[in-house]
C-alpha positions as CSV (number, residue, x, y, z in Angstrom):
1,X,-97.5,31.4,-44.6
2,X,-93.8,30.4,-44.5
3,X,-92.2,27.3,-43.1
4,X,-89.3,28.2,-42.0
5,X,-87.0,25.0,-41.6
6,X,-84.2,25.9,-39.3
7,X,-81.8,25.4,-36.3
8,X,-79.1,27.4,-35.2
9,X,-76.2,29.2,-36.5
10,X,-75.5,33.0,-38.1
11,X,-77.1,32.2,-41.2
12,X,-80.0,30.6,-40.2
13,X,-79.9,33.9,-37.8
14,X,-80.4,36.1,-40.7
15,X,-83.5,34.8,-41.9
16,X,-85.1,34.9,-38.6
17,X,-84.6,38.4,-38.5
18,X,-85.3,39.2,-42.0
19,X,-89.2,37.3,-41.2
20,X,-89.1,39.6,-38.1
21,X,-88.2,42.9,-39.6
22,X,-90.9,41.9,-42.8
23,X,-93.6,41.3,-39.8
24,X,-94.0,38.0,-41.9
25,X,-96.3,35.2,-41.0
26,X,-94.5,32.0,-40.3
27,X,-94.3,28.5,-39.0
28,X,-90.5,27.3,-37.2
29,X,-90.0,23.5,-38.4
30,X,-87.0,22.8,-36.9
31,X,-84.6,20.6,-38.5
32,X,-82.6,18.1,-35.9
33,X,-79.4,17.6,-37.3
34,X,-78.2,16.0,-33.8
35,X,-80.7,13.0,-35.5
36,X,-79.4,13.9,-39.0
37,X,-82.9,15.0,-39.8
38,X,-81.5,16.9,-42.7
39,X,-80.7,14.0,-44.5
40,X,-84.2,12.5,-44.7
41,X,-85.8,12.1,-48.1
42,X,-88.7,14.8,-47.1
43,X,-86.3,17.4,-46.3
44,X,-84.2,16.2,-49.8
45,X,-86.7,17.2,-51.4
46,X,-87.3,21.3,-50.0
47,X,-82.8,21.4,-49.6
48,X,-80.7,18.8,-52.2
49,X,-77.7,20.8,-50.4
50,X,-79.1,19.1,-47.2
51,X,-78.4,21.8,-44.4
52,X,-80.5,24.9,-42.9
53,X,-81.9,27.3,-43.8
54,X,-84.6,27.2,-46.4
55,X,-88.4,28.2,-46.1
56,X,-91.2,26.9,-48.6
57,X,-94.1,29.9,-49.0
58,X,-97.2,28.6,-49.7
59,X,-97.8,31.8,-51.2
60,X,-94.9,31.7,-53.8
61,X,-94.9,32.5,-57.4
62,X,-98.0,32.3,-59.2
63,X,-99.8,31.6,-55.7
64,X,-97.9,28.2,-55.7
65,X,-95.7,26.8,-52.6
66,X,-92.0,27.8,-53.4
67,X,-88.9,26.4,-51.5
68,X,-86.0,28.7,-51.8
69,X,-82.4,27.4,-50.1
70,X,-79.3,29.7,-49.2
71,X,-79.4,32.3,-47.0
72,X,-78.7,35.2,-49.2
73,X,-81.0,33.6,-51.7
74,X,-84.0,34.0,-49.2
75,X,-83.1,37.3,-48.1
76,X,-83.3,38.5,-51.8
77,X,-86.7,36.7,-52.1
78,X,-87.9,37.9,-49.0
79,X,-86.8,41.6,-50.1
80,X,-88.3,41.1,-53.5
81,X,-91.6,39.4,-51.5
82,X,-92.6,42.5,-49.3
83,X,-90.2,45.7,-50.8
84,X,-88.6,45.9,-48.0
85,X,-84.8,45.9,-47.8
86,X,-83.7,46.5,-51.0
87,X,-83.6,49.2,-52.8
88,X,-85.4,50.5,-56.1
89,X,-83.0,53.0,-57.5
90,X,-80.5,50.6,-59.9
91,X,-77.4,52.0,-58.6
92,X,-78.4,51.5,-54.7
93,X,-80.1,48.1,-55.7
94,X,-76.3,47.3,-56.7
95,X,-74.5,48.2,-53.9
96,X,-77.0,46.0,-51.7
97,X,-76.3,43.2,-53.5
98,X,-72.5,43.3,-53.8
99,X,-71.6,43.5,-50.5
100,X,-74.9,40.7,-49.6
101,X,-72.9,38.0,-51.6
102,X,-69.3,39.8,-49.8
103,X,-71.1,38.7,-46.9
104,X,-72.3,35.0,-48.0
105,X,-69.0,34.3,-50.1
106,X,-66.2,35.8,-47.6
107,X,-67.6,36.8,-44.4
108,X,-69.2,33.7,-43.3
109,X,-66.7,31.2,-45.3
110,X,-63.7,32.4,-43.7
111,X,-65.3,33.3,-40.3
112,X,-66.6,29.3,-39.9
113,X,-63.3,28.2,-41.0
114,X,-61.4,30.2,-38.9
115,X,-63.6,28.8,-36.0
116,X,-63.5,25.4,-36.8
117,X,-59.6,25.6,-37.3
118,X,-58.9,27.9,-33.9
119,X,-61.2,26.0,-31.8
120,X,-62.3,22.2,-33.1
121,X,-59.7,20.9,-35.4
122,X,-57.2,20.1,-32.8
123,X,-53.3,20.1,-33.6
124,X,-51.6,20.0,-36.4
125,X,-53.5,22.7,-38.4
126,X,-51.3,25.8,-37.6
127,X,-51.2,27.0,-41.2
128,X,-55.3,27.1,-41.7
129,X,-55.5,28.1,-38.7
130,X,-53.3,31.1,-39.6
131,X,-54.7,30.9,-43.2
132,X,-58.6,31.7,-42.0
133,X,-57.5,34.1,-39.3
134,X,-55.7,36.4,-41.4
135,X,-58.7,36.3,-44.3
136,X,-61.0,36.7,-41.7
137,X,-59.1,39.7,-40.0
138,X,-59.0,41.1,-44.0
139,X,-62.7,41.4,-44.4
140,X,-63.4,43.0,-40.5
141,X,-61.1,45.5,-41.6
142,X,-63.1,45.8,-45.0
143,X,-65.9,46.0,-43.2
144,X,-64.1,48.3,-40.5
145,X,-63.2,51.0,-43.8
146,X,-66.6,50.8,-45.4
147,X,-69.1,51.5,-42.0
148,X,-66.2,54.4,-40.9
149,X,-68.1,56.5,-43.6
150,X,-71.7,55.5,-44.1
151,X,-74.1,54.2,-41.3
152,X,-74.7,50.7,-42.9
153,X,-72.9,48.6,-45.1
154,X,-74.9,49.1,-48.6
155,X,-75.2,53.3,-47.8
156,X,-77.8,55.3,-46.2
157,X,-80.2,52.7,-45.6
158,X,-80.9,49.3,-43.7
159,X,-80.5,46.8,-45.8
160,X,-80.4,42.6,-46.4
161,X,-76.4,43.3,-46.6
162,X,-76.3,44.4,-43.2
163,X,-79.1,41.7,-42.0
164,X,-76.3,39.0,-43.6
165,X,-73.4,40.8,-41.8
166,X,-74.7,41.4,-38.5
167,X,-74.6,37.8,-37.3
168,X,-71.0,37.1,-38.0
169,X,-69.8,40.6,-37.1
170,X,-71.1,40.8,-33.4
171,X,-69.1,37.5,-32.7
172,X,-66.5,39.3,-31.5
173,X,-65.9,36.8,-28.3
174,X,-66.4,34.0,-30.4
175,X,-64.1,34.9,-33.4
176,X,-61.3,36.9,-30.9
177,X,-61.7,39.5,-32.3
178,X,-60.4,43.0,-30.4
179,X,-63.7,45.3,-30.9
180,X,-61.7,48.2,-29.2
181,X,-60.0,48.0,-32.6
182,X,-63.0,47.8,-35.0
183,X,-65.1,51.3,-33.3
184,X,-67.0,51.7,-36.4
185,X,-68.3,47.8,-36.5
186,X,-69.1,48.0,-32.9
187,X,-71.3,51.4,-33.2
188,X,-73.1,49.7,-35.8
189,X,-73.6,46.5,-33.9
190,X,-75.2,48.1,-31.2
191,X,-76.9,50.1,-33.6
192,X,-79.0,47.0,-35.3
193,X,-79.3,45.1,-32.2
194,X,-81.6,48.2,-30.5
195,X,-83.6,47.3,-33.9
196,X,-86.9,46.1,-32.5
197,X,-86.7,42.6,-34.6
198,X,-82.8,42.0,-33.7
199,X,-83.8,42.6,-29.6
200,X,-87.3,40.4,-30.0
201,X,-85.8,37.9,-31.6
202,X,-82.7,37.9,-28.8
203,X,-84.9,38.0,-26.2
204,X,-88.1,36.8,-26.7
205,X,-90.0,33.3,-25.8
206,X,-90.4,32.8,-29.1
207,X,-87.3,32.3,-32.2
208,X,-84.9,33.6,-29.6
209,X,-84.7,31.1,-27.5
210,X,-83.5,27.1,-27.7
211,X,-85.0,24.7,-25.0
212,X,-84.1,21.0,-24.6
213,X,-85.3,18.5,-22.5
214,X,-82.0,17.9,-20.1
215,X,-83.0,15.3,-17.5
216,X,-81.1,15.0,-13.8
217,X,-81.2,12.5,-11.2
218,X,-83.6,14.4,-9.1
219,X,-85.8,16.2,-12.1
220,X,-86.4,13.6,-14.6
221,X,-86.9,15.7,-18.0
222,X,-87.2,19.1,-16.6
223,X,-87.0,21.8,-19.2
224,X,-83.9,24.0,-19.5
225,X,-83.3,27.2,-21.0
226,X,-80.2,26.3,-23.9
227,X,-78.4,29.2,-25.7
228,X,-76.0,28.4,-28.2
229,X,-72.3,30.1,-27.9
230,X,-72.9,33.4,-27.8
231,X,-76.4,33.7,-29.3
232,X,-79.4,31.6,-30.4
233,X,-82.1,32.5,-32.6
234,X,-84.2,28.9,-33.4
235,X,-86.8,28.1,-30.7
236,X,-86.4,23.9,-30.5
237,X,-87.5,20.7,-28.6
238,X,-84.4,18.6,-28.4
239,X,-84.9,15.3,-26.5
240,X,-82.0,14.3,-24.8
241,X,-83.0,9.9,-23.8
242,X,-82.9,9.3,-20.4
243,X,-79.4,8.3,-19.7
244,X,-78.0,11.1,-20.3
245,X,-77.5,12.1,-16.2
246,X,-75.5,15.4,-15.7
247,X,-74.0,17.4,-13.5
248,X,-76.1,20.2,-12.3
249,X,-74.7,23.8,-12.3
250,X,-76.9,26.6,-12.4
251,X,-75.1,27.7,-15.8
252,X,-72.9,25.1,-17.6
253,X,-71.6,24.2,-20.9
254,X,-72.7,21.2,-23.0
255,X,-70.5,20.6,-26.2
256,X,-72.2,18.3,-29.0
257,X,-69.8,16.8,-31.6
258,X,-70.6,14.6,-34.7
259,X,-67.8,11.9,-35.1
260,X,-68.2,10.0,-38.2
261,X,-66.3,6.4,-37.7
262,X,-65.4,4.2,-40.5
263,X,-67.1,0.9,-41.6
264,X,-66.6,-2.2,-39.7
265,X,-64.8,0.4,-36.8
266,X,-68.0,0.6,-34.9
267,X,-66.7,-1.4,-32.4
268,X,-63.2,-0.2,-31.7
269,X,-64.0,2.9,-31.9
270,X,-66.7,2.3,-28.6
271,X,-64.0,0.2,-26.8
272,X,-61.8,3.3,-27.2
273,X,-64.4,5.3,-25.8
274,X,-64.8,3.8,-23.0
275,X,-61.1,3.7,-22.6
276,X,-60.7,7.1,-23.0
277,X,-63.6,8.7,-20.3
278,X,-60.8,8.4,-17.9
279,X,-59.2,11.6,-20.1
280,X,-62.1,13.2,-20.1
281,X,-62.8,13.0,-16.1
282,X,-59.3,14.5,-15.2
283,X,-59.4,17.4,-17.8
284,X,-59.6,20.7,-16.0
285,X,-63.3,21.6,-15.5
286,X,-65.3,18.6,-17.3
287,X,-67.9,17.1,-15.5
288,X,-69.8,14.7,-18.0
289,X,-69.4,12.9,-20.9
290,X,-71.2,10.6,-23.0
291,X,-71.6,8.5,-26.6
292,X,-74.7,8.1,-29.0
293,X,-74.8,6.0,-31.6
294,X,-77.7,6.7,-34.5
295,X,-80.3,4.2,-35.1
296,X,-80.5,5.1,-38.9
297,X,-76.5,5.9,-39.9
298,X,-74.6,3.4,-37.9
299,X,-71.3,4.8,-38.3
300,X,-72.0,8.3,-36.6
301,X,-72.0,9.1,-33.4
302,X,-73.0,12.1,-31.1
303,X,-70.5,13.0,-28.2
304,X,-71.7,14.8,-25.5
305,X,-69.5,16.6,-23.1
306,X,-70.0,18.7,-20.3
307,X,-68.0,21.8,-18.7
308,X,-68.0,23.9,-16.3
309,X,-66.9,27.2,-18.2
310,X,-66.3,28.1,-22.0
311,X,-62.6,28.8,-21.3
312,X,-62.2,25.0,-20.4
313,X,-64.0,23.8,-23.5
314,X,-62.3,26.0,-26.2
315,X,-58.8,26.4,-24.7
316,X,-57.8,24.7,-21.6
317,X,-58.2,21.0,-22.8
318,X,-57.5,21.3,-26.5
319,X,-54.2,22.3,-25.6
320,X,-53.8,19.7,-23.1
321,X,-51.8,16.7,-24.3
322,X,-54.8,14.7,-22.7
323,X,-56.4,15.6,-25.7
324,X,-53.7,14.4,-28.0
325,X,-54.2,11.4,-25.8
326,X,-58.0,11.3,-26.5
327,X,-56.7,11.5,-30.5
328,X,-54.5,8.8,-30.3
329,X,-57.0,6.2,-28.8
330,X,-59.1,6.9,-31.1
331,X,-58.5,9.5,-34.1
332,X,-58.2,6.1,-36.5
333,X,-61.2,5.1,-36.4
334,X,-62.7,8.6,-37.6
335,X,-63.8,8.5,-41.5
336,X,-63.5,12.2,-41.2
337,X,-62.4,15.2,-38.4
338,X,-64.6,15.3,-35.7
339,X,-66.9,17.7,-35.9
340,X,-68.5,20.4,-33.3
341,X,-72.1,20.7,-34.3
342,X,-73.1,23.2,-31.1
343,X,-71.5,24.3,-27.8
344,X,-74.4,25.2,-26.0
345,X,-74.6,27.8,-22.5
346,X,-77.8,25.3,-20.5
347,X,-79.3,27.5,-18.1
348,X,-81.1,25.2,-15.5
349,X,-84.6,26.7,-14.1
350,X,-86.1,28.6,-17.0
C-alpha cells in the first residue's frame, strides 16, 4: 500500500494519475498546508523539502517502507515499481527521461512563476512578469514542435513525460495561453484526458474532487463541492471555524492567501486589516473577506476572500488602485510577498 501525502496543484496531479493509470493500491493523507501541516516534525521526517507530493510504500525496497519526494522522482519509481511507463529499450528509456526532467526543470518552474507574477504579485513586477511569460511561451512552443510529429512527447508511446506535462499544458485559461495557436498540444490534451485514469480521476467521488466544510447562516457546516482553478485532483476535508459566514452563490470564488507578517507587527498589521475591509467591500464583485491568525506560527496569517467571478479576482481588482490602497496600508508589515496558496470554484449543494 502507498500513502500518498498530497493536496492540490499540477504536480501533485501527476502522481494521482500515475497511481491511477498503475491500478495502484493507495491511501490519500492529505497534507493541510492552510494549517501549515507540512511543517510538522512527522511530515519533516517523510519530506525535509516540506511541500507535496511524496508517498511512503510500505512495500519499498527490500519489502521495507520507502518515502520518495519530487514529483518526477515518484513517477520514475512508480515506472520502475510496476513496468509501466517507461520504456526498456536504452535509447526510448532516454528520451522518456529527458523531456520528464524538461518538464519538472522548465515547464512547471516557469509556468508557476509566470502565474504568480501575472496574477498574485501585484505591481511593480513588469519585467518577471515579462521574464516568465516569454520562457513559458518558449517551452509551449517546444512542446508545440515536438507533439506536431509524434503522438506523445517521449515517441510512440504513453509515457511518465507526458503524465508530467499534461497538468501544466491543459492550463490553457489559467496560463493565457491562445490554444487556437498550439493545435498539436490541444489534440494531445484531449487525447490523454479521454484516458480512463485522467477522466476518473477528473470526475470521480474519489481523488478528483476537493470538499470543505463551508458553513452559512442558514446551513451551519453544510458540505460543498470545492474545485481548485481550473482543476482539482486531491479529495480533502478542510474545516473552515465557524465564523467564517459567506455569501451564498450557487457558484462562487473563494481565494486563500498566506501573508507572512513580521515579528512584533502582529498587531499593526490586524489594525490595518480591519482598516482596509472597507477596500475590499467596494471592489467590483467581492462579497466576503476575512483574517486567520495560526495558533502554532504566530506571524502568518490566512486571508480569505470571496468573489463573485474569476475575472474579478485575477484582473478586475489587481489593477484597481484600491488594491495599491490595500498594499499601502499594509504591505510593511509583510516579512515576505503575499502569497496565493489556492483560488478555489465552491459549488454549493453537492
Amino acid at each position: 500500500m502507498i500513502d500518498f501525502y498530497a493536496l492540490t496543484s499540477p504536480n501533485v496531479q501527476k502522481i494521482f494519475i500515475m497511481l491511477e493509470e498503475c491500478g495502484l493500491p493507495y491511501n490519500i493523507k492529505p497534507v493541510d498546508v492552510w494549517a501549515g501541516e507540512q511543517f510538522s516534525l512527522e511530515f519533516a521526517k517523510i519530506n525535509p523539502l516540506l511541500k507535496v507530493p511524496a508517498i511512503v510504500d510500505s512495500d519499498g525496497p527490500g519489502g521495507k517502507p520507502y518515502a520518495v519526494i519530487e514529483s518526477g522522482a515518484i513517477l520514475i519509481y512508480l515506472a520502475e515499481k510496476t513496468g509501466k511507463f517507461i520504456p526498456h529499450e536504452p535509447a526510448a528509456r532516454y528520451d522518456t527521461l529527458q523531456w520528464l526532467i524538461v518538464q519538472v526543470a522548465n515547464l512547471g518552474p516557469m509556468s508557476g512563476q509566470h502565474v504568480h507574477f501575472s496574477k498574485f504579485a501585484g505591481g511593480g513586477h513588469d519585467y518577471s512578469a515579462s521574464r516568465y511569460r516569454t520562457q513559458m511561451l518558449k517551452l509551449f512552443d517546444l512542446y508545440e514542435q515536438r507533439l506536431s510529429t509524434r503522438p506523445f512527447v517521449a515517441g510512440d508511446d504513453y509515457t511518465i513525460a507526458d503524465i508530467a506535462a499534461w497538468p501544466w499544458l491543459r492550463n490553457f485559461e489559467l496560463l493565457a495561453v491562445d490554444a487556437g495557436k498550439y493545435p498539436a498540444i490541444k489534440k494531445w490534451v484531449d487525447k490523454i484526458a479521454a484516458r480512463d485514469a485522467s477522466s476518473d480521476a477528473e470526475n470521480s467521488p474519489g481523488p478528483s474532487t476537493c470538499y470543505a466544510r463551508v458553513p452559512d447562516a442558514a446551513q451551519h457546516g453544510a458540505l460543498a463541492r470545492v474545485r481548485p482553478f481550473p482543476h482539482s485532483r486531491a479529495r480533502i476535508i478542510m474545516p473552515v471555524p465557524p465564523p467564517l459566514v459567506f455569501t451564498w452563490t450557487n457558484r462562487m470564488i473563494l481565494e486563500i492567501a498566506q501573508i507572512d507578517v513580521k515579528p512584533g507587527m502582529e498587531a499593526e498589521f490586524e489594525t490595518g486589516v480591519k482598516k482596509a475591509a472597507p477596500i475590499f467591500k467596494r471592489a467590483k464583485g467581492c462579497k466576503f473577506m476575512t483574517l486567520q491568525r495560526s495558533h502554532e506560527m504566530p506571524q502568518r496569517y490566512r486571508l480569505f476572500v470571496q468573489w463573485e467571478t474569476l475575472e474579478n479576482h485575477t484582473k478586475d481588482f489587481r489593477e484597481s488602485a484600491d488594491f495599491q490602497e490595500w498594499r499601502k496600508l499594509v504591505g510593511h508589515c509583510f516579512s515576505a510577498p503575499p502569497n496565493v496558496e489556492h483560488v478555489v470554484e465552491v459549488i454549493r449543494g453537492v
